[in-house]
C-alpha positions, 0 to 999 in steps of 0.5 A: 705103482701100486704103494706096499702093503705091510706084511707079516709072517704068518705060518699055518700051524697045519703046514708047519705040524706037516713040516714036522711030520715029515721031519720026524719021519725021515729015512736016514740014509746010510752014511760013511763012518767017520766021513765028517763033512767030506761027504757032505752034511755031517750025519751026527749034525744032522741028526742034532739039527733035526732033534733040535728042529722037532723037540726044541725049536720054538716056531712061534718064538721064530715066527715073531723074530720075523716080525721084529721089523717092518715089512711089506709087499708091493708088486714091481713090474719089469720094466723089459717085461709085462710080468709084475712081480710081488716083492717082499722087503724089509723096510726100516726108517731109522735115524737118518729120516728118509735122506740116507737110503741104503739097500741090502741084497742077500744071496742062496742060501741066504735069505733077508734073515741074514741081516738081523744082527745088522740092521738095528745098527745101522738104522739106529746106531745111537742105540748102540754107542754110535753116532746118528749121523751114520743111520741109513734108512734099510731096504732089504728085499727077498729076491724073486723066488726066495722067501716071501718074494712071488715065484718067477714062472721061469728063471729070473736072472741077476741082472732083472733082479737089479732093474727090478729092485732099482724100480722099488727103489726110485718109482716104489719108495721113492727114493731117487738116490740110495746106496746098495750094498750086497753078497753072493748073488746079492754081490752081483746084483749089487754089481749090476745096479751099479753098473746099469743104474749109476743116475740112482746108485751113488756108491756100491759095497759088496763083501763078494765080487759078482761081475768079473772082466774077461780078460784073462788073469794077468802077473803071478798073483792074479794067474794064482787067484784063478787057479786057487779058485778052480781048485776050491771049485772042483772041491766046493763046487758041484753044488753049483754045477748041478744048479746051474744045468739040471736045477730041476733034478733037484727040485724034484729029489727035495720037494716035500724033503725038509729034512734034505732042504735042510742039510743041502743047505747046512752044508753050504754053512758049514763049508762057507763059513770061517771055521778057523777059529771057532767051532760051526756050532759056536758059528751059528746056532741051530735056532739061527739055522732053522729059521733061515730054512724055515723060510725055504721050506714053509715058503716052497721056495728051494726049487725057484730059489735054485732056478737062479742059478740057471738063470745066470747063465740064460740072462748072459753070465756074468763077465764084462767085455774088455775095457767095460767095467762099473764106473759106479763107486765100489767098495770091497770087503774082505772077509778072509775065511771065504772058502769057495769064492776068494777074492780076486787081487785089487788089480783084476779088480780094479778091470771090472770095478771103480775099486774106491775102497778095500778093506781086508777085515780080520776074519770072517767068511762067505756070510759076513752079517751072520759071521762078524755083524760088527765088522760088517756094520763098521765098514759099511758105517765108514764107505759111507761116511767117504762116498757121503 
């Protein structure tokens, strides 16, 4: 294996006065009058987010909080494939010196941005009131096709995904053991690394349950979830629908559309995010927003990034035959504001998983580093001082 090369971020100020061209010159559709996010983006955020964008955001300031931490590409090859792939990390040494490895996956429409509130606090928690014994060192890729990962030339599945990330573990870094930890697709990649990587995975957290048992939902509390969850999918879903079969469709309605990129994926934000208490805008900001797109449309990633969907369903799905489930340690988290994709009860998924943690965290949603990075931080701190 090729060692990594250090990375920066770099963006063209061409490419991004382009960008900004194309943000200034919008068509605005016509939107329904005091439709809010009924039917979809709100226009009034919208419109807000894009002012922001083209009078306010600070592209430089952005592109240096990038370069906040370390970072390298070094190519992977899959080991079921001739193909090698350019795998874009983060990588920090922190307090713990090498000994306590720890790899964080993202999901769509994330990206390895979503974990900057985290990861000083998990690689130096003595910076911060803690203690040294709980630094890890961080791993956080950008998985295929997002970000500044290589594109895929076809879709390129969450299972792969987890062979691929376990070869930058071990052959790569070095790393012969570690822990991963992940959501959304990150969740289910996580899943698969425990399951089909235990000799390398000693324990797993997940903050979204990914692999799922086929066997049916059992008792009222179960039958419950299942049917709460077809609801939020006829509510929440078509997203999800349209990427999974016609991703391409897409692709072509958003390219060279920052503007639509942007407010595809706000929408996933507002609608994800625990709003129970607080207002989206005291969620996230629109720095925090704009960056995180950013690395979407400056890397031409919305298209490759969407193929994922598709590609779960060409790799095999993601539900494990009866009686087989990840014998790996697992540790769930809990964030209760999670809109589209609740839970499941302990015990369905006790079927899929060795449940050896469950924390039911106080609020939160779907982005849980972004929503509540000290709740997250505390409970990845804890699962691994037990599997420790």
């Amino acid at each position: 294996m090729t060692a990594p090369t250090p990375f920066k971020v770099q963006w063209d100020e061409p490419v991004v006065a382009h960008v900004l061209a194309r943000v200034a010159a919008y068509p605005y559709p016509p939107a329904p009058e005091g439709g809010g996010w009924g039917y979809g983006c709100d226009a009034d955020y919208l419109k807000a987010l894009v002012a922001h964008w083209i009078e306010g955001y600070d592209w430089r300031a952005a592109e240096a909080e990038l370069n906040r931490y370390p970072q390298f590409i070094a190519p992977v090859k899959d080991k079921k494939g001739a193909e090698a792939f350019d795998i874009h990390f983060v990588h920090v040494v922190g307090e713990a010196g090498g000994k306590r490895p720890l790899l964080i996956t993202h999901g769509w429409p994330g990206s390895h941005y979503e974990f900057w509130d985290v990861i000083d606090k998990l690689a130096f928690p003595s910076r911060h009131g803690g203690e040294a014994t709980d630094a890890f060192d961080l791993v956080i890729p950008s998985i295929l096709g997002y970000g500044f990962s290589s594109k895929p030339k076809k879709p390129f599945g969450q299972r792969a995904t987890a062979r691929v990330f376990n070869t930058l573990m071990t052959e790569v870094l070095g790393y012969d053991t570690y822990l991963a930890q992940g959501g959304d697709w990150g969740g289910l990649v996580t899943g698969f690394l425990g399951l089909d990587h235990p000799a390398h995975v000693k324990a797993i957290h997940l903050n979204m349950m990914g692999l799922r048992s086929a066997a049916p939902p059992q008792g009222e509390a179960e039958i419950a979830w299942a049917q709460q969850g077809q609801a939020a999918q006829q509510a929440f879903g078509a997203y999800f629908q349209l990427q999974a079969s016609r991703p391409q469709s897409l692709a072509w309605a958003m390219a060279d559309n920052p503007v639509g990129q942007a407010a595809w994926i706000v929408e996933r934000f507002h609608d994800w995010s625990d709003l129970r208490a607080k207002a989206f805008e005291d969620v996230y900001s629109f720095d925090r927003l704009l960056t995180n797109i950013m690395i979407y449309v400056m890397n031409g990633a919305f298209t490759t990034s969407v193929w994922y969907y598709r590609a779960l369903f060409e790799e095999g799905a993601a539900a494990l035959p009866p009686g087989q489930r990840v014998e790996t340690p697992t540790a769930f988290a809990n964030f209760p504001g999670e809109a589209l994709y609740k839970s499941p009860p302990r015990s369905y998924a006790e079927r899929a998983y060795n449940v050896t943690r469950w924390t039911e965290m106080p609020r939160g949603g779907h982005f849980a580093a972004m929503e509540e990075p000290d709740l997250y931080v505390d409970d990845v701190r804890a699962w691994a001082r037990e599997v420790s």
